[in-house]
C-alpha positions in Angstrom: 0.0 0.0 0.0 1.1 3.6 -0.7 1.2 5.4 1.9 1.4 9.1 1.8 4.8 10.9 2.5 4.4 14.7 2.3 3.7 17.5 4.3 0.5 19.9 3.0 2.0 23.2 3.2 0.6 26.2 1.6 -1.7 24.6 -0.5 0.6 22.7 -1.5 2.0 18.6 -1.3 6.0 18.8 -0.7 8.5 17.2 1.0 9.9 18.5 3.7 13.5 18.7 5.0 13.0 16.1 7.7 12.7 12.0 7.3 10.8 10.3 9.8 10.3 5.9 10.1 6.8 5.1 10.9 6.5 1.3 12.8 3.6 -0.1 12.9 3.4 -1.0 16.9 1.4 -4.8 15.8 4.2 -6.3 13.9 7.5 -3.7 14.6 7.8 -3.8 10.8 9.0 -0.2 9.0 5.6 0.8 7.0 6.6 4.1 5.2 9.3 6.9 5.8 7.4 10.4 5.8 9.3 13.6 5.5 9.1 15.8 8.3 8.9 19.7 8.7 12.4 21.9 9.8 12.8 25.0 11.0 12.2 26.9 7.2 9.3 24.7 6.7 7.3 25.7 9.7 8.4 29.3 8.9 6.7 29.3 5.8 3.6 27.8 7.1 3.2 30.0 9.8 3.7 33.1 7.0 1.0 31.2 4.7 -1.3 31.2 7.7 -1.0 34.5 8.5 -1.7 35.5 4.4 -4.8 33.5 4.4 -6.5 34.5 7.8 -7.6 38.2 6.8 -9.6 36.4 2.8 -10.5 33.0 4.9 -12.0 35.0 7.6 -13.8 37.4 5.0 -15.1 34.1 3.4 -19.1 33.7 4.0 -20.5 31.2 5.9 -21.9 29.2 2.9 -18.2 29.5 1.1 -16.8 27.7 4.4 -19.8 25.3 4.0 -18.8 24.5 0.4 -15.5 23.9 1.0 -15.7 21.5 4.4 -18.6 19.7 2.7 -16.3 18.9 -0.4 -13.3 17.9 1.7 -16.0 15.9 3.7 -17.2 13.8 0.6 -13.2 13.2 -0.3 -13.1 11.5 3.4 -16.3 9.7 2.5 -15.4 8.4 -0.6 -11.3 7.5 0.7 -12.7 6.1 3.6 -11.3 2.4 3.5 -7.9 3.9 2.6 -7.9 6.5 5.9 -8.9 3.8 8.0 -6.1 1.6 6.4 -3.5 4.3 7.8 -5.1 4.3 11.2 -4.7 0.4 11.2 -1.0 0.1 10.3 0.5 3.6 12.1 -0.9 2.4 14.9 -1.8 -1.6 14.9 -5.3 -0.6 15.9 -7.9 -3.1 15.5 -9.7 -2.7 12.2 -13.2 -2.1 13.6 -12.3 0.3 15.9 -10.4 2.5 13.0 -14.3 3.2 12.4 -14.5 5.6 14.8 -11.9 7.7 14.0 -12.9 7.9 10.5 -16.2 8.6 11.2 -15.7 11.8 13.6 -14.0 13.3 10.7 -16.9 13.2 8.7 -19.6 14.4 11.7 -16.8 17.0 12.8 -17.0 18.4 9.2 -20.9 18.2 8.9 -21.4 19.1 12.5 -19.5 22.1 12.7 -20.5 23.3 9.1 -24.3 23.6 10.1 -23.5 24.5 13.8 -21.5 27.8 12.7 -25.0 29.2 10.9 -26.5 29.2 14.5 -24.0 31.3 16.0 -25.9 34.8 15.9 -24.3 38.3 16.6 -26.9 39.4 19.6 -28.0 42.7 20.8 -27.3 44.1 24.4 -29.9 46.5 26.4 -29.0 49.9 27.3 -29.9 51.1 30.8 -29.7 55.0 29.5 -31.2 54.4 26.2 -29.1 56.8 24.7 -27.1 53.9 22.7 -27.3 51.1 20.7 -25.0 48.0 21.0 -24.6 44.6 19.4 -22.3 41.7 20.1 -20.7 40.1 17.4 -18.4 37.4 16.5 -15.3 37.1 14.6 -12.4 34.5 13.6 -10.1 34.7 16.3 -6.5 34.0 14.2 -4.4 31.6 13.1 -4.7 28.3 14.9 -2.0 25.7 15.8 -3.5 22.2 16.6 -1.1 19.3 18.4 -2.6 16.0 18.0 -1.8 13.3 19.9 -1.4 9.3 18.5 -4.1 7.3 20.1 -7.0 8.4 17.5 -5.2 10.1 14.7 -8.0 11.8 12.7 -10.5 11.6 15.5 -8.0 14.4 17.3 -7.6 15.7 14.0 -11.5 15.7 13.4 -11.9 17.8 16.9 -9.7 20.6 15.6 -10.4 21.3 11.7 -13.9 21.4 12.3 -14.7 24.3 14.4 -11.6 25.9 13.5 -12.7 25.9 9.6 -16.3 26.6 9.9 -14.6 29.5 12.4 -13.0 31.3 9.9 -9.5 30.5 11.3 -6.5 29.2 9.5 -5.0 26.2 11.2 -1.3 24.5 11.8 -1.8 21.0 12.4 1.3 19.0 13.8 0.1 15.4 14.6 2.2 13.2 16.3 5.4 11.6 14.9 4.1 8.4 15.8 1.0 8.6 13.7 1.2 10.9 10.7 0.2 8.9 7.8 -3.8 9.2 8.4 -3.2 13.2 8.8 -0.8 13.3 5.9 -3.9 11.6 3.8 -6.2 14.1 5.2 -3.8 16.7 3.7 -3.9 15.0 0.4 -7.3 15.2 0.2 -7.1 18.9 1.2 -4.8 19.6 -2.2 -7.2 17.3 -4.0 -10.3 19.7 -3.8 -8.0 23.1 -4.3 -8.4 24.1 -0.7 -7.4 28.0 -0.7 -3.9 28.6 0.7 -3.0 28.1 4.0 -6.3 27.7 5.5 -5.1 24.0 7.0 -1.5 22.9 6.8 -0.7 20.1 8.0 2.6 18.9 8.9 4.7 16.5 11.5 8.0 18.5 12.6 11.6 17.5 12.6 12.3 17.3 16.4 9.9 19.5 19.4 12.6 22.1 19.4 10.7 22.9 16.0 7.8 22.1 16.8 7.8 25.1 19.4 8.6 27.3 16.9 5.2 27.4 16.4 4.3 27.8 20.3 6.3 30.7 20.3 5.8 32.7 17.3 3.3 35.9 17.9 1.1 34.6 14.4 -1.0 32.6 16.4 -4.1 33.3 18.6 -5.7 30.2 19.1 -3.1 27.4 20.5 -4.9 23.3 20.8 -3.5 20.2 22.3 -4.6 16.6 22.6 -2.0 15.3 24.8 -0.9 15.2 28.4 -0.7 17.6 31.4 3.3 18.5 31.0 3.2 18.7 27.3 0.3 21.8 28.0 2.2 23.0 30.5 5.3 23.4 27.9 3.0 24.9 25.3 1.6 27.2 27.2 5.6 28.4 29.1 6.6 28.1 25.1 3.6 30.6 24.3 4.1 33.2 26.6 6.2 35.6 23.9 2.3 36.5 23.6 -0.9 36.5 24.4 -3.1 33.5 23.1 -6.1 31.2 23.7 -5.3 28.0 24.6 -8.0 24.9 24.5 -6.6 21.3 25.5 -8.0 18.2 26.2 -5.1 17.0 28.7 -4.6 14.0 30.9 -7.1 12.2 33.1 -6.9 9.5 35.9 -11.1 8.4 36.1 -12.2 6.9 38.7 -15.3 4.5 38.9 -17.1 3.6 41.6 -19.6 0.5 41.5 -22.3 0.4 44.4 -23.5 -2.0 46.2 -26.8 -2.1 44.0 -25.2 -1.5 40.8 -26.2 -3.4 37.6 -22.9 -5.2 37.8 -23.1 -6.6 34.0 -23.2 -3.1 32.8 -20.9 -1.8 34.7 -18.1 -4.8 33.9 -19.2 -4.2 30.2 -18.3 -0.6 30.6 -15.4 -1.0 32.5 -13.5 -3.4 30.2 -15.1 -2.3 26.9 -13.6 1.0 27.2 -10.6 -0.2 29.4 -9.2 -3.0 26.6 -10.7 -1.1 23.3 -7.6 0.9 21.5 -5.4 -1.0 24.2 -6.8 1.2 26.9 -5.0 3.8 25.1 -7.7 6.5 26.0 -8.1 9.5 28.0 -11.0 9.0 29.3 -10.8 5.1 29.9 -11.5 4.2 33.6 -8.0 4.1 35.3 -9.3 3.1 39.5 -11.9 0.7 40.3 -13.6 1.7 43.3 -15.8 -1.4 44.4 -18.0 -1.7 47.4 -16.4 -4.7 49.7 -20.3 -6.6 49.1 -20.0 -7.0 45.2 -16.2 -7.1 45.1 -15.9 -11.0 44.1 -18.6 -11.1 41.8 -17.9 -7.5 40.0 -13.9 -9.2 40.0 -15.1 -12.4 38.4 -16.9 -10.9 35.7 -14.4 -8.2 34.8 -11.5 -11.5 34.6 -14.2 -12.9 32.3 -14.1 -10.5 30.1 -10.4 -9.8 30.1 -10.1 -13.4 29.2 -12.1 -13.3 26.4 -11.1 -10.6 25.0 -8.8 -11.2 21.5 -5.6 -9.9 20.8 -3.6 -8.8 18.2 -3.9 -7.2 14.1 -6.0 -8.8 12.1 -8.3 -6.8 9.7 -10.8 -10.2 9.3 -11.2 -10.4 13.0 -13.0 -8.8 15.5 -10.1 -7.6 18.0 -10.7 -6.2 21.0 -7.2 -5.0 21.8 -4.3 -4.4 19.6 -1.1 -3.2 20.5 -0.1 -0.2 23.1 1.9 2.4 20.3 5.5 1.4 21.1 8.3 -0.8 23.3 8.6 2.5 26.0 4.9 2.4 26.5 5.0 -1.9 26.7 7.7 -1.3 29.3 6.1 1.8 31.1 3.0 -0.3 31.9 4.4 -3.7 32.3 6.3 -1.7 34.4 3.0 0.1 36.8 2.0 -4.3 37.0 5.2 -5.4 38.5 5.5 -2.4 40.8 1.4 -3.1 42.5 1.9 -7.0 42.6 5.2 -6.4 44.4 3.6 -3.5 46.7 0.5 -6.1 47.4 -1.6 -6.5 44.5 -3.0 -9.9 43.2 -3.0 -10.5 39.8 -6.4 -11.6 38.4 -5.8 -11.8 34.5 -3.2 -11.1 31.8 0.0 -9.0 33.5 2.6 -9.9 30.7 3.3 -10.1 27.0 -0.3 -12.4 25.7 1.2 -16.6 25.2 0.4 -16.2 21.5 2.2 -13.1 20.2 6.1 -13.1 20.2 5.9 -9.6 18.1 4.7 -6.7 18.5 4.4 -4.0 21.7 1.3 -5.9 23.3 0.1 -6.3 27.0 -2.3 -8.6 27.8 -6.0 -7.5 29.3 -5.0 -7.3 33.1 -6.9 -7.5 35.9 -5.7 -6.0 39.6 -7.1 -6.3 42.8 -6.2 -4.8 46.4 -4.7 -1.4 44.5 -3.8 0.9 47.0 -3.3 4.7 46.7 0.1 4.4 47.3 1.0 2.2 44.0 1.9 4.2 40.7 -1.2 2.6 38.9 -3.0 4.3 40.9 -1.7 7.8 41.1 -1.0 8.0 37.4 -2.5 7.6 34.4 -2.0 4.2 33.2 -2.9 4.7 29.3 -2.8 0.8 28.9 -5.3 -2.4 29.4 -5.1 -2.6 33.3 -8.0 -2.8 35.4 -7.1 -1.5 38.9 -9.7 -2.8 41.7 -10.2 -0.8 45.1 -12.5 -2.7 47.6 -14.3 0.1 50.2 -16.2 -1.2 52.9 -17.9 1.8 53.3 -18.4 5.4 51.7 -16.3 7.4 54.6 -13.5 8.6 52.7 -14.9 7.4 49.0 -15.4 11.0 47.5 -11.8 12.2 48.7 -10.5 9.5 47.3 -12.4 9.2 44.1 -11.2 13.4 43.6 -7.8 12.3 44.5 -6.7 12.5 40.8 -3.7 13.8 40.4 -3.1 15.6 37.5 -5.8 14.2 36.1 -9.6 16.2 36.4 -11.6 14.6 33.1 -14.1 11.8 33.9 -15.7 10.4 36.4 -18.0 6.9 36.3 -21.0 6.0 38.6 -22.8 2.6 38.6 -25.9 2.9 41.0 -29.5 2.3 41.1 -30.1 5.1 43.6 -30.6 8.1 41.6 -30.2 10.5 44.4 -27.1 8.8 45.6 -25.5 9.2 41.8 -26.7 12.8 42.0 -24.8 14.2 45.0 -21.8 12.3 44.4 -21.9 14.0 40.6 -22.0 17.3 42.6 -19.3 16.8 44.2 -16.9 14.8 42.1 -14.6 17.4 40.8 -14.2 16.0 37.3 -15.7 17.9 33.9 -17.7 14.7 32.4 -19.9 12.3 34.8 -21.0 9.3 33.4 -23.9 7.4 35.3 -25.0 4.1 35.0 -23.2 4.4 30.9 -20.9 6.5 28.7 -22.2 8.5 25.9 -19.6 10.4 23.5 -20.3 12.7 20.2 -20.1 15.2 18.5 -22.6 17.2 20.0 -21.7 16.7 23.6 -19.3 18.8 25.3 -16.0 17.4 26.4 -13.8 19.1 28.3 -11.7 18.4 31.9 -11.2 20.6 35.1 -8.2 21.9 36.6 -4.8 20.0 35.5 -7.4 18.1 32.8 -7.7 20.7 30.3 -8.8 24.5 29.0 -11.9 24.7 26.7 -13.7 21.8 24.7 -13.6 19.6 22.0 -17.1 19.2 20.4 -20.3 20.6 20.6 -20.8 24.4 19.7 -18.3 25.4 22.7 -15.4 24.2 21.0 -16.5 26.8 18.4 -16.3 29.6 21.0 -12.9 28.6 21.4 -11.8 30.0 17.8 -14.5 33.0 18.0 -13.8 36.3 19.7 -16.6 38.8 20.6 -16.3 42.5 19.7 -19.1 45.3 20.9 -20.1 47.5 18.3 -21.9 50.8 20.2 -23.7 53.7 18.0 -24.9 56.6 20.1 -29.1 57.4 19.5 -28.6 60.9 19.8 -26.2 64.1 18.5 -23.9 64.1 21.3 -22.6 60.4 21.3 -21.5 61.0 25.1 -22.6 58.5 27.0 -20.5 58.8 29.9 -17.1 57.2 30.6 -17.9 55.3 34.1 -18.3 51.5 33.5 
């Protein structure tokens, strides 16, 4: 398969002066070499950005329409090949590649109808001497950092509101996983996209990446990624003033009752937990269990870890393909062997699966007795563990449910006592509470608290964060004075 190689920069498909191997995690074979951006590259697209803002932000509504509905039919049409570069870059299971495909095409519709419904409003006077209206406008060039686990679904979050928003964007997806967003940026070229209204390039080294952190073009600065890579952006992007909006690292808890429908929750748990190798931000990382269901919530969750198939195939229905490289494999093989030797037990998987001698894969795993001082519990694990925490009773559950961390994203309840679910969703400090399910799209705001993240992917808010608001004031009579005291 031909992969694609180039960088989309200025409306244009080039190579840049970078190389960069891309190894598909399931098999550690070499797929494709891609060329990379250097210092003169990311120059030029920052310059090309900063061309097209003032004729893309000019552009009507409908024009924008036009142009994200063609590029959204180019996705529709390409969409076995797009999933294909999910699949290899990173050894995702072929199924779940549907998902990220398919946010690209509701981020394009979504955000193409959603930016008609953002109306310029009127604001009352209390003198009634003057008129005034509120009105929205592009905020500036955008740069978007994408992390690997769901290459165009983090793409999808970010070229969405930022096109229908008037706003030129940068986007750097990670060097792990370039291929899908190097195809999206072929399909850009295909339909004639005007100059510099989305680049889209992988850089040569972070040293150039922050290049574009620190130039002054931008106004609008994104991230998918973890806590102390949006801290770095954000020192980086102090030479001026900028929006930020990142989605950043989470540690969820879950806490399964006493009365909980303990099938649903064990589906939940380990569906989320062992799809995309658990590689998710929002996948539940601590297990609280009340001491009364503990052995029969544990059983079911082993049950499903143990049926649950590993490895790439594209005519099988995996549940859990590979974590993205050998430092992740170690980094969480590494979290299992610290808990069992600080006390855990081992219920299921903990080690390389029996049948697979290749590839960077960890088996479903199962942990029970996790304590809060074990490393799989304070941090985020970002692999297929299951970390079980037995409570006897609720003294102490909240605090330790909010103990997060870094982490302030999502929270899971599983409870048949509505009012029970309700005050601890009050109180959970966490920006997305899931009760008794989990519910994700396109629509629905998602967006973390504290260390967790600025802003929001999806739904109109994520629009507001690439729209500023200016007041336009006409004075009703002769004078125009209407006093200069707020």
């Amino acid at each position: 398969m031909d992969f694609p190689t180039q960088i989309y920069l200025d409306g244009a498909l080039i190579d840049g002066s970078g190389r960069k191997e891309v190894i598909n995690p399931a098999t550690e074979n070499h797929i494709v070499t891609v060329t990379t951006a250097g210092f003169v590259d990311v120059g030029r697209a920052l310059q090309a950005a900063k061309t097209a803002f003032p004729g893309w932000a000019a552009t009507s509504i409908a024009d924008r329409q036009m142009w994200m509905r063609l590029l959204r039919d180019e996705v529709v049409a390409h969409e076995e090949f797009l999933r294909d570069c999910v699949h290899h870059e990173m050894g995702k299971p072929w199924v779940q590649t549907h998902e990220d495909w398919d946010r690209l095409v509701v981020s394009l519709d979504f955000y193409a109808e959603e930016i008609a419904r953002i109306q310029d409003y009127g604001l009352s006077d209390r003198a009634g001497t003057h008129a005034h209206r509120m009105v929205y406008e592009p905020a500036g060039v955008a740069v978007a950092y994408l992390a690997w686990n769901f290459p165009l679904l983090n793409l999808a979050f970010k070229i969405g509101p930022a096109m229908a928003a008037g706003c030129p964007i940068i986007i750097r997806p990670s060097e792990a996983t370039p291929i899908s967003a190097y195809a999206v940026g072929s399909l850009c070229a295909k339909i004639g996209l005007p100059q510099g209204v989305v680049q889209i390039l992988c850089t040569d080294g972070y040293d150039v990446a922050d290049v574009l952190t620190a130039s002054t073009i931008p106004q609008v600065v994104t991230l998918i990624g973890s806590t102390t890579t949006g801290q770095h952006i954000m020192r980086t992007g102090a030479t001026s003033i900028k929006r930020y909006s990142m989605e950043l690292g989470g540690n969820a808890p879950v806490i399964v009752f006493e009365d909980a429908d303990l099938d649903l929750a064990a589906d939940i748990v380990t569906g989320v937990k062992f799809s995309n190798a658990g590689q998710i931000c929002v996948s539940p990382n601590r297990v609280f269990v009340a001491e009364a269901v503990r052995e029969v919530f544990a059983e079911k969750v082993v049950v499903r870890a143990m049926a649950a198939k590993v490895g790439f195939d594209k005519t099988t229905d995996i549940t859990t393909g590979p974590v993205i490289d050998g430092r992740a494999w170690a980094r969480i093989k590494g979290l299992i062997d610290d808990a069992i030797a600080d006390g855990a037990t081992l219920l299921a998987g903990g080690d390389r699966p029996a049948h697979l001698n290749k590839g960077h894969y960890i088996a479903p795993t199962v942990l029970d007795n996790v304590t809060e001082t074990m490393a799989v519990y304070q941090q985020e694990t970002f692999g297929p563990i299951v970390s079980l925490i037995p409570f006897a009773d609720e003294t102490g559950l909240m605090e330790m449910a909010n103990d997060c961390g870094e982490g302030g994203l999502t929270a899971y309840l599983f409870t048949r006592d509505l009012g029970r679910a309700e005050h601890y969703a009050a109180y959970l400090r966490y920006g997305e509470i899931q009760i008794n399910g989990v519910k994700y799209d396109i629509d629905l705001p998602h967006g973390g608290i504290g260390q967790s993240g600025i802003g929001h992917d999806c739904s109109n808010l994520a629009l507001h964060d690439y729209l500023v608001q200016k007041r336009i004031t006409r004075a009703l009579d002769t004078t125009g004075f209407g006093g200069l005291n707020p």
